[in-house]
MOPAC internal coordinates of N, CA, C and O (Angstrom, degrees):
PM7 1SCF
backbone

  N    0.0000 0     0.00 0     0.00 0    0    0    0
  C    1.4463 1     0.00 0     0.00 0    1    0    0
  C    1.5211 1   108.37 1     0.00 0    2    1    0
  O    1.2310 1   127.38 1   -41.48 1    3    2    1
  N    1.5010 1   103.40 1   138.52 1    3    2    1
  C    1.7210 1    96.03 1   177.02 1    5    3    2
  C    1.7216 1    96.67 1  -134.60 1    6    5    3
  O    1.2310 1   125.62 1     8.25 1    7    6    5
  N    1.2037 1   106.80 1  -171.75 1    7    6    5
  C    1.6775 1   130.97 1   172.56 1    9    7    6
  C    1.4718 1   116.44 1  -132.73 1   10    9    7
  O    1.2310 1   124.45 1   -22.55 1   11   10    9
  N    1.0777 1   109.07 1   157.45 1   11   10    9
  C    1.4157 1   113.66 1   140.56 1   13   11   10
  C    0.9741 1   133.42 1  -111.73 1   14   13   11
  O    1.2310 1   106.23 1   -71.65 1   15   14   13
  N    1.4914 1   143.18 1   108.35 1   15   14   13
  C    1.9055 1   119.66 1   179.51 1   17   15   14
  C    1.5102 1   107.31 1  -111.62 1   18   17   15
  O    1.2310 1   121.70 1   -23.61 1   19   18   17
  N    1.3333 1   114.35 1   156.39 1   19   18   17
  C    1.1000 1   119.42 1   169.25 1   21   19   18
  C    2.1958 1   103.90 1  -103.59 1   22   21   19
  O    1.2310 1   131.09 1   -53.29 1   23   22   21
  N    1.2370 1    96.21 1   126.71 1   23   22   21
  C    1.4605 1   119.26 1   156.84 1   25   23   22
  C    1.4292 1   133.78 1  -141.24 1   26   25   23
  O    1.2310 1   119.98 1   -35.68 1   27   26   25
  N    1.1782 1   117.65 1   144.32 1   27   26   25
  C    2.1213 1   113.48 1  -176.51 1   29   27   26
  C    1.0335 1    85.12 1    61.62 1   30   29   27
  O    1.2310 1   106.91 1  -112.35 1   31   30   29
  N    1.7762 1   141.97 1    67.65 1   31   30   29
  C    1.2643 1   131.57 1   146.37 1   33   31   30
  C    1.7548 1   120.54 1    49.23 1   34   33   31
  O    1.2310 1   131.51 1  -149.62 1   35   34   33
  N    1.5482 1    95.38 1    30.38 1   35   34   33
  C    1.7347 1   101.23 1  -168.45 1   37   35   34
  C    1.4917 1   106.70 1  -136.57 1   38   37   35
  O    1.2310 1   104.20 1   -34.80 1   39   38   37
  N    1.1486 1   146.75 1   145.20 1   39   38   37
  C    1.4589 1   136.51 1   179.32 1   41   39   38
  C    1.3643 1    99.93 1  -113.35 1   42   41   39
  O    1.2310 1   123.64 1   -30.15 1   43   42   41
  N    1.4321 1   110.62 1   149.85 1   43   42   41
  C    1.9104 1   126.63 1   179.53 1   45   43   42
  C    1.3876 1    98.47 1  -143.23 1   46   45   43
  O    1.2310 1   131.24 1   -36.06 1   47   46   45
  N    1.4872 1    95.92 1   143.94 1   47   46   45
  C    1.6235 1   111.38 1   177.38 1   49   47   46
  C    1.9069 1    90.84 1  -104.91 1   50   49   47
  O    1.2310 1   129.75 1   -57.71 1   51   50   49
  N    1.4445 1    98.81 1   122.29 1   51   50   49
  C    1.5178 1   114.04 1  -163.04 1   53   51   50
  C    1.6628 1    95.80 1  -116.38 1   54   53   51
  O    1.2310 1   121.13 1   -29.56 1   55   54   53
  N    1.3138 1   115.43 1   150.44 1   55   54   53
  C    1.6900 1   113.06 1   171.44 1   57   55   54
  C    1.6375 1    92.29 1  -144.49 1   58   57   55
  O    1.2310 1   130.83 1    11.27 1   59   58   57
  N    1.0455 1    96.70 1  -168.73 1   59   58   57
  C    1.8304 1   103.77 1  -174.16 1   61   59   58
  C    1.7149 1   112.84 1   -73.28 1   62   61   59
  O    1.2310 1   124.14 1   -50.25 1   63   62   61
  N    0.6729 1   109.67 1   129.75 1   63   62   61
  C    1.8134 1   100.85 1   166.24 1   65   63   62
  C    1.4638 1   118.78 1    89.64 1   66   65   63
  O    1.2310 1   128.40 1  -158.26 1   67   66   65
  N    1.2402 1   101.42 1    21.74 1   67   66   65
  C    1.6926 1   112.54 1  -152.27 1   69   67   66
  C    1.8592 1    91.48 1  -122.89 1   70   69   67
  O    1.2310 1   128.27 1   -35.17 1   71   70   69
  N    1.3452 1   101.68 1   144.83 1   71   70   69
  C    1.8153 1   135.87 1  -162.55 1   73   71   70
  C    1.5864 1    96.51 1  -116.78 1   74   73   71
  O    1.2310 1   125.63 1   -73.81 1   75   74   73
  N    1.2508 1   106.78 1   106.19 1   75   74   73
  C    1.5229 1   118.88 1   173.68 1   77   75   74
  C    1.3414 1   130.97 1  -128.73 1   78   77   75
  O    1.2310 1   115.38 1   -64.52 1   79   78   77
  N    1.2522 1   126.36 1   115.48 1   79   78   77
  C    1.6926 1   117.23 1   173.40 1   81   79   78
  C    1.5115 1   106.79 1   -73.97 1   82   81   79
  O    1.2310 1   127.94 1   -50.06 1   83   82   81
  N    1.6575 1   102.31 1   129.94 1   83   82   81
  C    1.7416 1   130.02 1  -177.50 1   85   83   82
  C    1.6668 1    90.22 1  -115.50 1   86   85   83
  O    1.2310 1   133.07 1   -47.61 1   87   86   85
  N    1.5496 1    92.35 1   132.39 1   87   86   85
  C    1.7050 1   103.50 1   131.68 1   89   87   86
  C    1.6697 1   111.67 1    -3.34 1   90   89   87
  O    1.2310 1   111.12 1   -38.38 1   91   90   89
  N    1.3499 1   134.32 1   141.62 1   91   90   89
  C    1.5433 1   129.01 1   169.05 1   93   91   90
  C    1.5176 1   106.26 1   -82.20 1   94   93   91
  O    1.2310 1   129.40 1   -39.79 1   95   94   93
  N    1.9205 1    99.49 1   140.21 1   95   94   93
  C    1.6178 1   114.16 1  -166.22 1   97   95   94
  C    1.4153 1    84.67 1  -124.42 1   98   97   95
  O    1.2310 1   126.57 1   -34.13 1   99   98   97
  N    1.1990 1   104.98 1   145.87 1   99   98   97
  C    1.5471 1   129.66 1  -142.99 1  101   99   98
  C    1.8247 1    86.40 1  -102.76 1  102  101   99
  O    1.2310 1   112.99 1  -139.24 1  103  102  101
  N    1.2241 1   130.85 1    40.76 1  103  102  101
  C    0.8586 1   144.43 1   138.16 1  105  103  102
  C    1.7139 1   150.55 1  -141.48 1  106  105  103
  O    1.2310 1   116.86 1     6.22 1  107  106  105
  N    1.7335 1   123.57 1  -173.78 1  107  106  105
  C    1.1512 1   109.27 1  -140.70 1  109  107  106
  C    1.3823 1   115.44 1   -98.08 1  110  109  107
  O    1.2310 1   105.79 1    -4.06 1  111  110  109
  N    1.1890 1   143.97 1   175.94 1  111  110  109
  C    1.6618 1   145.05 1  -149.66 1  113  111  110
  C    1.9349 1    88.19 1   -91.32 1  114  113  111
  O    1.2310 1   119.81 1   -52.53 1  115  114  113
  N    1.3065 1   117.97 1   127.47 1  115  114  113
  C    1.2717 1   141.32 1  -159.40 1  117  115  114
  C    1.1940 1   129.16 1    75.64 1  118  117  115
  O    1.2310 1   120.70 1   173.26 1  119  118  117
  N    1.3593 1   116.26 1    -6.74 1  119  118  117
  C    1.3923 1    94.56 1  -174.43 1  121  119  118
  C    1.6802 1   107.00 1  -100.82 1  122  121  119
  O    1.2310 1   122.68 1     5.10 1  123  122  121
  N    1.6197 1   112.48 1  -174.90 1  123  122  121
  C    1.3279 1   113.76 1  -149.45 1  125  123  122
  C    1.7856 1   104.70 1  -101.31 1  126  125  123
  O    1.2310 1   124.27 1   -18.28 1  127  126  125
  N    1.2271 1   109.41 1   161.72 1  127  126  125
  C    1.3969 1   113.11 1  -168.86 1  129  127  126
  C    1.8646 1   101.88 1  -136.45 1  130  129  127
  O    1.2310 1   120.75 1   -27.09 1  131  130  129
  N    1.5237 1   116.17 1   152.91 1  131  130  129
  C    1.5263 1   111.75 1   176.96 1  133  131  130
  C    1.5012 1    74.75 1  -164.08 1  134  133  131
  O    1.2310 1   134.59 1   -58.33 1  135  134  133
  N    1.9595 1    89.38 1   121.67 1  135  134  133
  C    1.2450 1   147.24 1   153.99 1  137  135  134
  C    1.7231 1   113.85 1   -64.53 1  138  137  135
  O    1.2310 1   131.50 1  -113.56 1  139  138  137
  N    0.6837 1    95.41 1    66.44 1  139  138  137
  C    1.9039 1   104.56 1   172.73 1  141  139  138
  C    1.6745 1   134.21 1   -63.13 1  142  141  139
  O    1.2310 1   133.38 1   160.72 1  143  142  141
  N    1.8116 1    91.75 1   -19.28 1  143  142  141
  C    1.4903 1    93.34 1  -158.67 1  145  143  142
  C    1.8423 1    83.25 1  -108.36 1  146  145  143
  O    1.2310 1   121.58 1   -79.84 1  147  146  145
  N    1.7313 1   114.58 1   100.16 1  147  146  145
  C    1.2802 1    94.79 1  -158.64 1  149  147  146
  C    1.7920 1    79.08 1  -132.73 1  150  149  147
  O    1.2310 1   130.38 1   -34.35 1  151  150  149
  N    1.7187 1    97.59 1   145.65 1  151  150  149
  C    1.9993 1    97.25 1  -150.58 1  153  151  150
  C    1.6053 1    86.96 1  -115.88 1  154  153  151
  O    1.2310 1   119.05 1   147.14 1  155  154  153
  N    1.4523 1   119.42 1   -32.86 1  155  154  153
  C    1.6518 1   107.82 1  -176.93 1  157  155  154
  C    1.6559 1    98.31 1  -147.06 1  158  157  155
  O    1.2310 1   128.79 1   -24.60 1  159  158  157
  N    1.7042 1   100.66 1   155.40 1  159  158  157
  C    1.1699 1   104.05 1  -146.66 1  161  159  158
  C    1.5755 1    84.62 1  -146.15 1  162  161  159
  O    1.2310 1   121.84 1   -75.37 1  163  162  161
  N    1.1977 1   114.08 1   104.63 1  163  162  161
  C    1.8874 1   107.37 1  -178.06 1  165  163  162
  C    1.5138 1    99.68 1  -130.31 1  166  165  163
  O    1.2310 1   115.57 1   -33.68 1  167  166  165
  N    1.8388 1   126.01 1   146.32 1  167  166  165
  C    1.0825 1   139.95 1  -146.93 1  169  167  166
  C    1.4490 1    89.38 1  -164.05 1  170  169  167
  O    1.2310 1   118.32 1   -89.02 1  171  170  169
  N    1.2687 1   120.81 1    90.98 1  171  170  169
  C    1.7109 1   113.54 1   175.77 1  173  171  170
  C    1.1891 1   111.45 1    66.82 1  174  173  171
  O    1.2310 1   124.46 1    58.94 1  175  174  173
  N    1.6673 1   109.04 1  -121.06 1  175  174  173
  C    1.2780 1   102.00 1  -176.93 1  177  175  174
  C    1.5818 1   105.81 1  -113.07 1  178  177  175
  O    1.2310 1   118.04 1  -173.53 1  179  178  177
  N    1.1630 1   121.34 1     6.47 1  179  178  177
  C    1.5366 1   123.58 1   165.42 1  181  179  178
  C    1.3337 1   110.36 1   -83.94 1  182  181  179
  O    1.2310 1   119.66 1   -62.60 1  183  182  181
  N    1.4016 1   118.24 1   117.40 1  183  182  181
  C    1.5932 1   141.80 1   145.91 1  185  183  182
  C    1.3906 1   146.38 1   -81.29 1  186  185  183
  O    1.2310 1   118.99 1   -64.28 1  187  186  185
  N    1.0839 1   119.52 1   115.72 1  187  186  185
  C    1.6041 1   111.49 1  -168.00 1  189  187  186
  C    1.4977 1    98.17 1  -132.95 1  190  189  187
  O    1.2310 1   132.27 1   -66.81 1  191  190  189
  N    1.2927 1    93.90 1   113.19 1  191  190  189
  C    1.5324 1   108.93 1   170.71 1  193  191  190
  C    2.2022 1   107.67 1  -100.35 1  194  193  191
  O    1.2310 1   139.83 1   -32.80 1  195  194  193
  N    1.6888 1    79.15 1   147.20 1  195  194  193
  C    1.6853 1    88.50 1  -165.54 1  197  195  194
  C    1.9648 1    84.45 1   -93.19 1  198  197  195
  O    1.2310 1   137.43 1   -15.98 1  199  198  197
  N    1.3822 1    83.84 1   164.02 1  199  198  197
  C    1.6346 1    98.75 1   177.08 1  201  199  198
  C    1.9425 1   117.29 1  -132.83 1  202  201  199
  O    1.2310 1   123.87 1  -131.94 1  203  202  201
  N    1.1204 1   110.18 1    48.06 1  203  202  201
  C    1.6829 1   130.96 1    53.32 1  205  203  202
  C    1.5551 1    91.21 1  -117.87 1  206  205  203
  O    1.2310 1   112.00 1   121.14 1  207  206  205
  N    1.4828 1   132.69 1   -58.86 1  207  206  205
  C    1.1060 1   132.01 1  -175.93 1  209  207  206
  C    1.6493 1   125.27 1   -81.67 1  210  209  207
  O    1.2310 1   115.60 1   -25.73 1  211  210  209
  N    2.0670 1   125.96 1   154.27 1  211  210  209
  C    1.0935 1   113.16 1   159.93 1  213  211  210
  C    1.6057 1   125.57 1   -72.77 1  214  213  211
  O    1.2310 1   102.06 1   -28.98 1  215  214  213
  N    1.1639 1   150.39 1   151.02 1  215  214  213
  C    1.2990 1   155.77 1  -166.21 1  217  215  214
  C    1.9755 1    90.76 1  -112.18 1  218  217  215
  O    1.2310 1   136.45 1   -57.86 1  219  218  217
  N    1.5463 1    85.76 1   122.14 1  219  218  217
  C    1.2282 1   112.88 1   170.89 1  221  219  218
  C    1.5987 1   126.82 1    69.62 1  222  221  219
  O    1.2310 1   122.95 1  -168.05 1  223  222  221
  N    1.9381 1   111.95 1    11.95 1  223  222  221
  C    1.0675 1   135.40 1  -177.83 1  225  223  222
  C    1.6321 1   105.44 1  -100.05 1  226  225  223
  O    1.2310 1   121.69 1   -60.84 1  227  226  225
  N    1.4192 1   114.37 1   119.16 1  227  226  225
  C    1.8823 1   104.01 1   164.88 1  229  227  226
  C    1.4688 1   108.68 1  -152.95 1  230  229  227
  O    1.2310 1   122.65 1   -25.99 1  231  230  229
  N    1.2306 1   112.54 1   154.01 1  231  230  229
  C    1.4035 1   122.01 1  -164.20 1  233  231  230
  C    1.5783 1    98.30 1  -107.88 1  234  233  231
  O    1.2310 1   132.91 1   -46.41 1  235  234  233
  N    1.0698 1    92.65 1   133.59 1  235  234  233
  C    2.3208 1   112.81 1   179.67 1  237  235  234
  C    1.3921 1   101.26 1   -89.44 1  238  237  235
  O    1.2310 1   121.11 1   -45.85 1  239  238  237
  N    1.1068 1   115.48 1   134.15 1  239  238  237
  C    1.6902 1   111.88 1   167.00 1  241  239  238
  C    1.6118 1    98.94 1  -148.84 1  242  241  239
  O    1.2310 1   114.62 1   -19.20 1  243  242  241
  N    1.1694 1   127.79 1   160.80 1  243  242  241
  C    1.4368 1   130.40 1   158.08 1  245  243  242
  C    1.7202 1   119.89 1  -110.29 1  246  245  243
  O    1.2310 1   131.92 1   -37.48 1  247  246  245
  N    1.1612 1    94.59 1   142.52 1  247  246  245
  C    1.9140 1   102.32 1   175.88 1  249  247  246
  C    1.5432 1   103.86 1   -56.43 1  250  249  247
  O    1.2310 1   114.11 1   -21.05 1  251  250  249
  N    1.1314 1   128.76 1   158.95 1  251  250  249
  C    1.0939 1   136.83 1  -167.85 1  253  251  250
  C    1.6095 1   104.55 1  -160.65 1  254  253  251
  O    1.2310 1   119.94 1   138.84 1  255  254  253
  N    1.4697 1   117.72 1   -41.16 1  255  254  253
  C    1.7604 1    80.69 1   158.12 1  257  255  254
  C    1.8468 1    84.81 1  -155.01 1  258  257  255
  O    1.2310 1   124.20 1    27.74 1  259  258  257
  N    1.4878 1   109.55 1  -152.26 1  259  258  257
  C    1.5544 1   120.61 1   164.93 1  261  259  258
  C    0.9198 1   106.99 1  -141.90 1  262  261  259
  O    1.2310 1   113.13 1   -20.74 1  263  262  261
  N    1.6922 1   130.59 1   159.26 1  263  262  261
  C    1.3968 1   107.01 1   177.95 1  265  263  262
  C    2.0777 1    78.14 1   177.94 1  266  265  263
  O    1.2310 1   128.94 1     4.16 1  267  266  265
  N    1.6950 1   100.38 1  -175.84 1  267  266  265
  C    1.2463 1   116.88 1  -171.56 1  269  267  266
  C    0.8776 1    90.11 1  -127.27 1  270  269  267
  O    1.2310 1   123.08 1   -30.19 1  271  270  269
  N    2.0596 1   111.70 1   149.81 1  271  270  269
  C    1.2088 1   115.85 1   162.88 1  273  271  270
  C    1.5147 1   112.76 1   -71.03 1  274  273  271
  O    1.2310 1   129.77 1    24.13 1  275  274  273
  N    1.7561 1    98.77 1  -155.87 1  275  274  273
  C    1.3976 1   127.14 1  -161.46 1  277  275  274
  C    1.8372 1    96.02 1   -84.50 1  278  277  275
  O    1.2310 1   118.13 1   -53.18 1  279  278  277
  N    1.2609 1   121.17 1   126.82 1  279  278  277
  C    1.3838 1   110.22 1  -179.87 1  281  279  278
  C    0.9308 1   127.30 1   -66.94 1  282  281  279
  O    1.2310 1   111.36 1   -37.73 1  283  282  281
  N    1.1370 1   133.87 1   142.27 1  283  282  281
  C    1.5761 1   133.97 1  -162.52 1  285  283  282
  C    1.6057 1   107.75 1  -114.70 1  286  285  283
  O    1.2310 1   113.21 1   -50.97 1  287  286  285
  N    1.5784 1   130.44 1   129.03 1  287  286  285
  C    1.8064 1   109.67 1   161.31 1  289  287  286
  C    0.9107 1   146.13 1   -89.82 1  290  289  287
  O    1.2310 1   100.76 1   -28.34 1  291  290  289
  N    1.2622 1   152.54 1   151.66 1  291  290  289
  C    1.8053 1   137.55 1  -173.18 1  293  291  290
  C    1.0712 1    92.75 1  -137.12 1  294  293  291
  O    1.2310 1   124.54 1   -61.90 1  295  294  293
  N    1.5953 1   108.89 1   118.10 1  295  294  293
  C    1.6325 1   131.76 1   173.82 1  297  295  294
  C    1.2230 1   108.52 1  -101.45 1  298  297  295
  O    1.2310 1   107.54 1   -42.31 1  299  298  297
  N    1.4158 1   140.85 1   137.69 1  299  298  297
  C    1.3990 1   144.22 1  -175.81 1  301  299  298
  C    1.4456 1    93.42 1  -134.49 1  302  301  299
  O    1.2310 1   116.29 1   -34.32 1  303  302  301
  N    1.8953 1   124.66 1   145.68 1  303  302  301
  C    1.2400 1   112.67 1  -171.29 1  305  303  302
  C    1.3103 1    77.51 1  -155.55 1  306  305  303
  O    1.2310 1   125.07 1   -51.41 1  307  306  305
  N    1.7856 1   107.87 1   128.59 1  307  306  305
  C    1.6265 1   100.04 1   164.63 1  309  307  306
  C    1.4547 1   110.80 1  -111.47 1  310  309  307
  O    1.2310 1   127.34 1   -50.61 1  311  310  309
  N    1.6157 1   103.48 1   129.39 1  311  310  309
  C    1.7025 1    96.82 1  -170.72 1  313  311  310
  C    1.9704 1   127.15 1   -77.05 1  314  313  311
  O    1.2310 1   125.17 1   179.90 1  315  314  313
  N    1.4534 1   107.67 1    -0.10 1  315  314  313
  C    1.1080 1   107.72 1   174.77 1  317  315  314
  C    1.5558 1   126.03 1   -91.25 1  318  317  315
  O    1.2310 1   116.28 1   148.77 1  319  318  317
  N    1.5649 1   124.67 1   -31.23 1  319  318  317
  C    0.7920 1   149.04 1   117.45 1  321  319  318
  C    1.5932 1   139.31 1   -39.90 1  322  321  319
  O    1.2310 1   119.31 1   144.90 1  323  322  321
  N    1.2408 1   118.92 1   -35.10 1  323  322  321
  C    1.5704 1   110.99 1  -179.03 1  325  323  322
  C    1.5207 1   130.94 1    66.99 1  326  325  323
  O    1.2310 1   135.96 1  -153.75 1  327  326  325
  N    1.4667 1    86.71 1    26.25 1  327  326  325
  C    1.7044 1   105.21 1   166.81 1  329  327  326
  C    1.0787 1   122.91 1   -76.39 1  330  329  327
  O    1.2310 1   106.11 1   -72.22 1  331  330  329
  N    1.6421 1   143.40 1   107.78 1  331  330  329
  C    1.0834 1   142.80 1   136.33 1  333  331  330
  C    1.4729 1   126.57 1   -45.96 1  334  333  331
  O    1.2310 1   116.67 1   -38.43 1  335  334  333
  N    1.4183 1   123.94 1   141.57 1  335  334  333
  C    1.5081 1   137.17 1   161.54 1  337  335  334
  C    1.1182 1   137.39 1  -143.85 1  338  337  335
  O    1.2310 1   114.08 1   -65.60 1  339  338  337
  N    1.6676 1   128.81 1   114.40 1  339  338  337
  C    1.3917 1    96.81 1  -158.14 1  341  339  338
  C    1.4935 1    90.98 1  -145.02 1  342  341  339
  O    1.2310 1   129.66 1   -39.11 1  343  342  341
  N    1.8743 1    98.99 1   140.89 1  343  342  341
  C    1.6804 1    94.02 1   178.18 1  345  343  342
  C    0.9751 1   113.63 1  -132.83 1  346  345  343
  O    1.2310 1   119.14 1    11.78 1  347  346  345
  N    1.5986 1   119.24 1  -168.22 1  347  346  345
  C    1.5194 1   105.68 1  -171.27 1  349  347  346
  C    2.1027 1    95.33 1  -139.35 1  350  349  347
  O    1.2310 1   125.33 1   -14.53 1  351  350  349
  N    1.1287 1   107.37 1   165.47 1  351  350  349
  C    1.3752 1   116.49 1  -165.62 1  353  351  350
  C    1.5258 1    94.33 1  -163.15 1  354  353  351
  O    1.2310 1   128.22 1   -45.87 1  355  354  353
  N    1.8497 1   101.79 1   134.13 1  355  354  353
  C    1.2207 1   136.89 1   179.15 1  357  355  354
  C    1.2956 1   120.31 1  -123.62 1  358  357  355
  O    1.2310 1   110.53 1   -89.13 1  359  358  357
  N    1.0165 1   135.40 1    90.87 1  359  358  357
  C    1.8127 1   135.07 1  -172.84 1  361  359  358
  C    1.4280 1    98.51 1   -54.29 1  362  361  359
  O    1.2310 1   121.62 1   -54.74 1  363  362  361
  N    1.0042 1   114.51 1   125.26 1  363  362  361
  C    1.7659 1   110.40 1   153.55 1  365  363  362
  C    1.4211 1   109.77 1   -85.75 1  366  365  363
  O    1.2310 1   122.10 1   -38.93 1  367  366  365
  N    1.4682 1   113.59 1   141.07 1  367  366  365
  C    1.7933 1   118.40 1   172.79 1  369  367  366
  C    1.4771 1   113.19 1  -148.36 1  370  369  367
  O    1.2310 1   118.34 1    -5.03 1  371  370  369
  N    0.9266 1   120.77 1   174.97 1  371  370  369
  C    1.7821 1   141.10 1   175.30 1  373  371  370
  C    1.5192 1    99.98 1  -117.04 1  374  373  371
  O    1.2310 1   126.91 1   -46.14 1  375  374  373
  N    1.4459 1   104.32 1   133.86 1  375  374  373
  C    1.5151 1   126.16 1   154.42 1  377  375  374
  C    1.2563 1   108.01 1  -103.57 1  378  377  375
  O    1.2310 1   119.50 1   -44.15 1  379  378  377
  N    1.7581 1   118.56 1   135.85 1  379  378  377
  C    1.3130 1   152.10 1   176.01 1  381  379  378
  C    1.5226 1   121.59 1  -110.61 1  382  381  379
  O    1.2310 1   126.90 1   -22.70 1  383  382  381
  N    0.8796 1   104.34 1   157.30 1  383  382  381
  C    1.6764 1   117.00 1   168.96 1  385  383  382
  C    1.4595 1    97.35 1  -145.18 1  386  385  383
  O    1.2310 1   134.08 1   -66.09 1  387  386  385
  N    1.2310 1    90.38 1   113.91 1  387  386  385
  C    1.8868 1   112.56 1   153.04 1  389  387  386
  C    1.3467 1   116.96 1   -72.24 1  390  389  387
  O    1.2310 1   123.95 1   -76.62 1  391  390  389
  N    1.5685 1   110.02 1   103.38 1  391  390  389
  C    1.4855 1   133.48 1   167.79 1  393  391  390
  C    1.8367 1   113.43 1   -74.40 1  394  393  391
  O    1.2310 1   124.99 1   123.64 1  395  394  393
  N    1.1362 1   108.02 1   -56.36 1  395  394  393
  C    1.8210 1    87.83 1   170.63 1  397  395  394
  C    2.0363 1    81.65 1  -167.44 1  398  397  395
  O    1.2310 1   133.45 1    -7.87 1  399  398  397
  N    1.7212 1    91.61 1   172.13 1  399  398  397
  C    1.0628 1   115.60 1   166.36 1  401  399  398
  C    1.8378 1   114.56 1  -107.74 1  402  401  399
  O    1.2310 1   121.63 1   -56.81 1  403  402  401
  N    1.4173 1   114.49 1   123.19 1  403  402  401
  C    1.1716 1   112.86 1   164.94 1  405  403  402
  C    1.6811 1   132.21 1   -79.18 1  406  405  403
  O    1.2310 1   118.97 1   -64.80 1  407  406  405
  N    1.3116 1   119.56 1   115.20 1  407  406  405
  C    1.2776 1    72.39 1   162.76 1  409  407  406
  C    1.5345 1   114.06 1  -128.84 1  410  409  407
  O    1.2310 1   120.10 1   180.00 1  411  410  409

């Protein structure tokens, strides 16, 4: 059985038991989280797609840690001038574990 939810303006295909980096949730490492905004819902061969969302379907997961990604660089170079620029960027996110899907 899997899901889909949409959170942080991003959609994930989620199943049970499964370790995912989310968007950062403005909370702390153990405690519990419910995914509400949940768009497809498949069980074998039964499918239920939400229009946009399912009614009365949400997926439980708990925080499990916080952390930043891998740094990334952004070089800007202007060639008439001979300006260099260079920066650096760190995603902040939350790791989850999907404990079960209700429905």
């Amino acid at each position: 059985m899997f899901a889909v939810i949409e959170t942080g303006g991003k959609q994930y295909i989620v199943g049970e038991n499964q370790k995912l980096k989310i968007e950062k949730l403005p909370l702390k490492a153990g405690e519990q989280v419910v995914f509400g905004k949940v768009l497809l819902l498949a069980d074998g061969e039964n499918i239920k797609i939400g229009k946009p969302y399912l009614e009365g379907i949400s997926v439980e997961a708990s925080l499990v840690a916080q952390g930043r990604g891998k740094k990334i660089r952004i070089l800007r170079y202007h060639s008439k001038t001979r300006r260099r620029r260079r920066k650096g960027h760190r995603q902040p996110f939350s790791e989850v574990e999907i404990k079960s899907i209700n429905k």
